[in-house]
Biotite code that builds the C-alpha atoms (Angstrom):
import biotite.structure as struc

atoms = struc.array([
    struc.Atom([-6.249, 9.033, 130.275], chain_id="A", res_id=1, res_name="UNK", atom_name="CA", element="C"),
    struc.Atom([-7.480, 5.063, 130.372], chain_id="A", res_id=2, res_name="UNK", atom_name="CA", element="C"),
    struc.Atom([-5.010, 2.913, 128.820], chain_id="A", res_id=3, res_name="UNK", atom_name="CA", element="C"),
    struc.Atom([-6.363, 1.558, 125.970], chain_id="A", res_id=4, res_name="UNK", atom_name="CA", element="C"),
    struc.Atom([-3.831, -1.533, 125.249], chain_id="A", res_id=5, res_name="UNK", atom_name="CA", element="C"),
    struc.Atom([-5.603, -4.565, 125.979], chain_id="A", res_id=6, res_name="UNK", atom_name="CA", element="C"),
    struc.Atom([-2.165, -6.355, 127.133], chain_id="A", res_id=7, res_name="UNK", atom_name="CA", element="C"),
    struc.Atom([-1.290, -4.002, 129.302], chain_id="A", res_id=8, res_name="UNK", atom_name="CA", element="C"),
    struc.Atom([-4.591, -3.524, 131.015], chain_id="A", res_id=9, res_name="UNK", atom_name="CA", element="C"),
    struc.Atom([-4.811, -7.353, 131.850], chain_id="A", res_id=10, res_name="UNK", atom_name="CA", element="C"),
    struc.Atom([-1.279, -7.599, 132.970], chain_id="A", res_id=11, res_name="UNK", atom_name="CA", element="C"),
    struc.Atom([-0.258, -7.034, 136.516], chain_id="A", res_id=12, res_name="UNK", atom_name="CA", element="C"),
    struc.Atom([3.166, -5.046, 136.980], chain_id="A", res_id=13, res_name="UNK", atom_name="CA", element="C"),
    struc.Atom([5.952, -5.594, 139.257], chain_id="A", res_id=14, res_name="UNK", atom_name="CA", element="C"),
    struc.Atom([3.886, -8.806, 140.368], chain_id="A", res_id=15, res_name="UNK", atom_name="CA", element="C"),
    struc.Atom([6.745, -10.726, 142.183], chain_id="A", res_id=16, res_name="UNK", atom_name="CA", element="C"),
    struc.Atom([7.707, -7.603, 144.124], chain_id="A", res_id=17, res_name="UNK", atom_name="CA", element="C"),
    struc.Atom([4.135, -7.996, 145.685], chain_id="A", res_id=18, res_name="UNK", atom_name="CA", element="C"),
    struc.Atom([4.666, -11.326, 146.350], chain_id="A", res_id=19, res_name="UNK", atom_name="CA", element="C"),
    struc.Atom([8.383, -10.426, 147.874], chain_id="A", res_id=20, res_name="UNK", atom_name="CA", element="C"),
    struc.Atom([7.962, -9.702, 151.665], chain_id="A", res_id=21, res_name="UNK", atom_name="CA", element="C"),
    struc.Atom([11.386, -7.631, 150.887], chain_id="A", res_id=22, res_name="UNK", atom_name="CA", element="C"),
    struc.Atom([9.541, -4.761, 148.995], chain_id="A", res_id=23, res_name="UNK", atom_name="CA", element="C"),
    struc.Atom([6.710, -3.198, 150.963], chain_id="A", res_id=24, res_name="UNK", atom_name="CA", element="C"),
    struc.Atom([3.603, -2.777, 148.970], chain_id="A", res_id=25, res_name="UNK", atom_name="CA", element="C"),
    struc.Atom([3.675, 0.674, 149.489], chain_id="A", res_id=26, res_name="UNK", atom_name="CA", element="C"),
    struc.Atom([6.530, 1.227, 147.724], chain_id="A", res_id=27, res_name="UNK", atom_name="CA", element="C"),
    struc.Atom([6.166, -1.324, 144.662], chain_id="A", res_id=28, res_name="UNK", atom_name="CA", element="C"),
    struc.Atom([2.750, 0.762, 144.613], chain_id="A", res_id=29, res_name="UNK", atom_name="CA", element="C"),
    struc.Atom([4.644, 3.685, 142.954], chain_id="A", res_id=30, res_name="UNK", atom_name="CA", element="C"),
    struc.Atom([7.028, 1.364, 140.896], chain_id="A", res_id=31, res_name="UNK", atom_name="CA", element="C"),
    struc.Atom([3.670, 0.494, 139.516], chain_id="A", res_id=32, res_name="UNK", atom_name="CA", element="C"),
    struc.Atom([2.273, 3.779, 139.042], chain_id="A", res_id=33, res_name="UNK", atom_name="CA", element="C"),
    struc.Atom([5.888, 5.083, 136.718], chain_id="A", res_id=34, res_name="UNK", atom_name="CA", element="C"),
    struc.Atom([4.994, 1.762, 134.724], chain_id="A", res_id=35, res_name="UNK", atom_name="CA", element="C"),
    struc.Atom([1.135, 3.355, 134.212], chain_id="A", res_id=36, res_name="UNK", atom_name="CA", element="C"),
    struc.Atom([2.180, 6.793, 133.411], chain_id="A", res_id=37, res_name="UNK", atom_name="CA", element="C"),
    struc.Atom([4.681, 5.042, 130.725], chain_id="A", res_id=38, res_name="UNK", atom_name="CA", element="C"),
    struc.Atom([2.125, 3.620, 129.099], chain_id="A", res_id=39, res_name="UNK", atom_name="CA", element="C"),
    struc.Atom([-0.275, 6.600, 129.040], chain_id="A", res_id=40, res_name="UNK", atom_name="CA", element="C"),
    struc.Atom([2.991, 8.752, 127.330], chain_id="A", res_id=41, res_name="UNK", atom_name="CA", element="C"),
    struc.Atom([3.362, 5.889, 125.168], chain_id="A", res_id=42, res_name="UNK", atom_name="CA", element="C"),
    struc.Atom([-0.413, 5.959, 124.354], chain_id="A", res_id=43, res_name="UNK", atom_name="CA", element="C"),
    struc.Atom([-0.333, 9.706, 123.935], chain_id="A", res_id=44, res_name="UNK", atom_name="CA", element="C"),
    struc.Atom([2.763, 10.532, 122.118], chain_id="A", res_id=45, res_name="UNK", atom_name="CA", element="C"),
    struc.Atom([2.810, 7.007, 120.132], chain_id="A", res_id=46, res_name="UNK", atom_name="CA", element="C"),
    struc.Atom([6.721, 6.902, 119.413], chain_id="A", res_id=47, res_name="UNK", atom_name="CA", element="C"),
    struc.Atom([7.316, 6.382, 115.956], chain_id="A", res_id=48, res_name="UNK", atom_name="CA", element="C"),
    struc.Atom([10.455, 4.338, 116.512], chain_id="A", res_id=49, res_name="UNK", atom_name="CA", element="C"),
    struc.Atom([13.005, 2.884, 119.237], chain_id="A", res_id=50, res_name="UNK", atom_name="CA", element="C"),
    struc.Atom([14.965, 6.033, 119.611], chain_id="A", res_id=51, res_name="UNK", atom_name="CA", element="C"),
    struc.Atom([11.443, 8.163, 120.602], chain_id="A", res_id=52, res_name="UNK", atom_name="CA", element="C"),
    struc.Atom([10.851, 5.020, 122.745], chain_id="A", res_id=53, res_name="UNK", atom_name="CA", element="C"),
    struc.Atom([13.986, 4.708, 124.770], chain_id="A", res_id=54, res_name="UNK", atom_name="CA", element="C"),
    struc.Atom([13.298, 8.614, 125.769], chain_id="A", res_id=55, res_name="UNK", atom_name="CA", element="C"),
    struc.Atom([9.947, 7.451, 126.840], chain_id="A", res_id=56, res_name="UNK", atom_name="CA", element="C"),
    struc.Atom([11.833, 4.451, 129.326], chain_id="A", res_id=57, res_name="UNK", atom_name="CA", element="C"),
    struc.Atom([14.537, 6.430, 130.015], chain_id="A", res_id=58, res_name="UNK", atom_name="CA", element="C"),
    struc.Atom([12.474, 9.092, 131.940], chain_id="A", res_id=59, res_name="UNK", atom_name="CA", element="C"),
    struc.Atom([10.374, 6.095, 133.498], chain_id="A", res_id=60, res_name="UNK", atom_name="CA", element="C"),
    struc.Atom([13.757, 4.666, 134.591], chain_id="A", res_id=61, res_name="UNK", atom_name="CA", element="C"),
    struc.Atom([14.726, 7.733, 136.354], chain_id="A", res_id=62, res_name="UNK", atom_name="CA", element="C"),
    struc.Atom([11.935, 7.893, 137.777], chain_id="A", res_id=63, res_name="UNK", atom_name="CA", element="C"),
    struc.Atom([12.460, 4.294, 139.327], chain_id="A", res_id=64, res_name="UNK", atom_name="CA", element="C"),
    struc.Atom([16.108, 5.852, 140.514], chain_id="A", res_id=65, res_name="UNK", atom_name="CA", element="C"),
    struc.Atom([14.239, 8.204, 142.976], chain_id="A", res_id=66, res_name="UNK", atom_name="CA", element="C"),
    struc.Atom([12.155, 5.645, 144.004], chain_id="A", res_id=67, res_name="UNK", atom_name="CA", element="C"),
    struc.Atom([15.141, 3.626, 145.563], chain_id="A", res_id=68, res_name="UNK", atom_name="CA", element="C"),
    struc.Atom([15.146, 6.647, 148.414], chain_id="A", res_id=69, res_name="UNK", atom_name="CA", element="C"),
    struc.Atom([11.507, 5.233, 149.269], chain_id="A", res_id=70, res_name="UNK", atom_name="CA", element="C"),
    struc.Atom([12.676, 1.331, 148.914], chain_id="A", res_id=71, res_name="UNK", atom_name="CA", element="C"),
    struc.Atom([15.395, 2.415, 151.359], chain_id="A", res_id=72, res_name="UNK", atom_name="CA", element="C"),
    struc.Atom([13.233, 4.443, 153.931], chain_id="A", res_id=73, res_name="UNK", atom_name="CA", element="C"),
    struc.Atom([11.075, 1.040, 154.097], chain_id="A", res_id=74, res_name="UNK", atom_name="CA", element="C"),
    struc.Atom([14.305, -0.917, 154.782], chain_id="A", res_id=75, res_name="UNK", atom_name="CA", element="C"),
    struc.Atom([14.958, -2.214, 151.666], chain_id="A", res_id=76, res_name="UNK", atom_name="CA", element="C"),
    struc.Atom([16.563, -2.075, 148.442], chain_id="A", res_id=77, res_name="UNK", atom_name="CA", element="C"),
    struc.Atom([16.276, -2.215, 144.478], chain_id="A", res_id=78, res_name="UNK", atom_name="CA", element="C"),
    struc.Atom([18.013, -5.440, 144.520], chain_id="A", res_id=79, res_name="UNK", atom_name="CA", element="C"),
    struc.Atom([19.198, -8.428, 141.973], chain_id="A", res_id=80, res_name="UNK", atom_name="CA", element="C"),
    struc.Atom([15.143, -9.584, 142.220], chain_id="A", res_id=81, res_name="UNK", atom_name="CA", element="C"),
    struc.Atom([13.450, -6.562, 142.216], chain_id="A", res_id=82, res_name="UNK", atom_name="CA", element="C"),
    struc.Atom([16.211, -4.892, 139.040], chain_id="A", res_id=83, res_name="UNK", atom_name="CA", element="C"),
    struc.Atom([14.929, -8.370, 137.121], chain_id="A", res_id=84, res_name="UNK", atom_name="CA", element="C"),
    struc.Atom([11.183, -7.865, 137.696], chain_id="A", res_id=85, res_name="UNK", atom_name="CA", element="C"),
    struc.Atom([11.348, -3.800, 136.204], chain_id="A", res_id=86, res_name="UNK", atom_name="CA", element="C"),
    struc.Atom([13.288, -4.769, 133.738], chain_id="A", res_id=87, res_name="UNK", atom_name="CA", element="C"),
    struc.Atom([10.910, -7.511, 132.708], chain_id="A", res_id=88, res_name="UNK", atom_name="CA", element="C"),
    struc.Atom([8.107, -5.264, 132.817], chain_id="A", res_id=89, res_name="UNK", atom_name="CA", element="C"),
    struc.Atom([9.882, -2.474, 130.823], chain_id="A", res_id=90, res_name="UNK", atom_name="CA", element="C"),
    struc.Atom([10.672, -5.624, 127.801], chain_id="A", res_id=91, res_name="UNK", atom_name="CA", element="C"),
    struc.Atom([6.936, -6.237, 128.634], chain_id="A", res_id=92, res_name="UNK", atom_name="CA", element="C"),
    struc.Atom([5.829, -2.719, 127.652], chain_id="A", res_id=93, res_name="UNK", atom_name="CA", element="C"),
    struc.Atom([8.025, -2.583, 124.512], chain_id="A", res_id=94, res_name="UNK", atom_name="CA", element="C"),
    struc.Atom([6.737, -5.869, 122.802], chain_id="A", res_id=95, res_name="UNK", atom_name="CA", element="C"),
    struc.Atom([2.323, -5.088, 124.181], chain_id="A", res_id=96, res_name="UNK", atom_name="CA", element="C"),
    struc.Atom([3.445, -1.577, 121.990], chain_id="A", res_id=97, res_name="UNK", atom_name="CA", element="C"),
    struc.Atom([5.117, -3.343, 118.804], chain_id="A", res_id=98, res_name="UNK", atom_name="CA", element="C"),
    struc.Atom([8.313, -2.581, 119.844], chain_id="A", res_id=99, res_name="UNK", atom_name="CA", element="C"),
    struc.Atom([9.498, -6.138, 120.152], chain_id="A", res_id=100, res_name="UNK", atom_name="CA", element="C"),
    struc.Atom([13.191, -5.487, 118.533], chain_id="A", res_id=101, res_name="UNK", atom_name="CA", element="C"),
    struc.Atom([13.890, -2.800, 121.793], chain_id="A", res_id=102, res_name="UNK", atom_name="CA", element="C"),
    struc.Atom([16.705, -3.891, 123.553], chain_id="A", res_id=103, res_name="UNK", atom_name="CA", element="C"),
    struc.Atom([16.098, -3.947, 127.365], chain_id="A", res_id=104, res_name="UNK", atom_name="CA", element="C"),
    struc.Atom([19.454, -2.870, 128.260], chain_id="A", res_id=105, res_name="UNK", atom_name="CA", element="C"),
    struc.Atom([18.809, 0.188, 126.033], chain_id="A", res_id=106, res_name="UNK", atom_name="CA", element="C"),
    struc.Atom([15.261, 0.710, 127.979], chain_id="A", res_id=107, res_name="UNK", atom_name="CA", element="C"),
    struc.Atom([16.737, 1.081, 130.872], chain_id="A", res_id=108, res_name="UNK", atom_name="CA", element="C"),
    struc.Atom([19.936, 2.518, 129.676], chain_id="A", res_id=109, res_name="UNK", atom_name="CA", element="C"),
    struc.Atom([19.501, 5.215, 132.508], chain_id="A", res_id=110, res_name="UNK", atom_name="CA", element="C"),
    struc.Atom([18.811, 2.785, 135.742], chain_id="A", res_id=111, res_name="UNK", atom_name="CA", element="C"),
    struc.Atom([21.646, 3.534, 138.687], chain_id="A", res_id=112, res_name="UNK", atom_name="CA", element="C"),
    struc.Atom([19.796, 0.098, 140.041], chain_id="A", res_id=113, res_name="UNK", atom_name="CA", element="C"),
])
């Protein structure tokens, strides 16, 4: 399913991981993709309110707990930078959806990161 949220289209996730030598591409790559499929759920199922939503990021956090495996493989880590950048992307996703009163601690509420 195209994402239909003009915001989200034009904005490019995770962007300072690309730019971090740290975090191979490869693995910011899939970062990127949970953030897509988020949006598509979000799109699809259209939570009605911030509980529905937090079970929405909650599964996209976990998903970002297996990635650290991958992050690790490639040498590197979900650290202080990169934990800023999701979260910032996660806050992103809540207020391009009209969710601008989620709390990103609660978005994440899952992250071992």
């Amino acid at each position: 399913m195209p994402i239909s949220n003009e915001q989200v289209t034009a904005h490019r996730f995770l962007r300072g991981l690309y730019r971090d030598d740290y975090c191979p591409d490869h693995v910011v790559d899939g970062g990127r993709e949970i953030l897509l499929r988020l949006c598509e759920r979000i799109e699809t199922e259209r939570p009605a309110g911030l509980t529905a939503l937090y079970v929405l990021t909650q599964a996209a956090t976990e998903e970002f707990n297996d990635l650290q495996a991958e992050f690790e493989a490639a040498d590197s880590d979900i650290e202080t930078v990169a934990r800023e950048e999701m979260a910032g992307d996660f806050r992103f996703l809540a207020h391009a959806y009209g969710f601008a009163d989620a709390d990103v601690e609660e978005l994440i509420a899952t992250r071992d990161w």
